[in-house]
Steps between C-alpha positions, in 0.01 A plus 500: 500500500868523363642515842336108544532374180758250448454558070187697270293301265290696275196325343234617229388855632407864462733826560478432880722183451749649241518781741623277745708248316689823350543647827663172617695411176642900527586444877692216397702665231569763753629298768235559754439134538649199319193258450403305208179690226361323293163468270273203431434513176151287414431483166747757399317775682874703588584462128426908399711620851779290391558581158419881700846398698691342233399897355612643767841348492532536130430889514758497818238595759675177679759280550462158407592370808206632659203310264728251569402450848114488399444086548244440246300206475189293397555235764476552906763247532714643267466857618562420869823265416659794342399718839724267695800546294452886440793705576429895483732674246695827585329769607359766226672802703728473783723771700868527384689732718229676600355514137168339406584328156359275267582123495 
């Protein structure tokens, strides 16, 4: 699946598709592909998991610029407009002289 996918769209679902929205979002951050993540949000359904990430940045579990590249949207349109103009930030780690280091 993420070797075909052009971008990840997660809609209303169970642990299966937070599992694999995660998985993409993290592979992202990491630099092991560079395409667009994003969540659907009907009816406010990712409302908990993002005040969960704005947590997670607050405690310093993560860098803003990583929730950052979450699209999040209530409108198709909307969400797939800011897919076309997504540009992957830096890397979380990346090899400096041999040395794995954080971004």
């Amino acid at each position: 699946m993420a070797r075909l996918a052009d971008a990840f769209i997660a809609l209303q679902g169970g642990a299966g598709t937070l599992e694999e929205m995660f998985e993409q979002w993290t592979w992202s951050q990491l630099g092991v592909h560079a395409k667009p993540c994003g969540l659907l949000d009907v009816n406010g359904y990712f409302s908990p998991l993002l005040t969960m990430i704005e947590k997670l940045v607050a405690e310093g579990f993560t860098a803003a610029p990583f929730p950052a590249m979450l699209a999040v949207d209530t409108d198709t349109d909307n969400l797939l407009a800011r897919f076309r103009i997504y540009q992957a930030p830096v890397r979380k780690w990346s090899a400096q002289n041999g040395q794995v280091v954080q971004a």
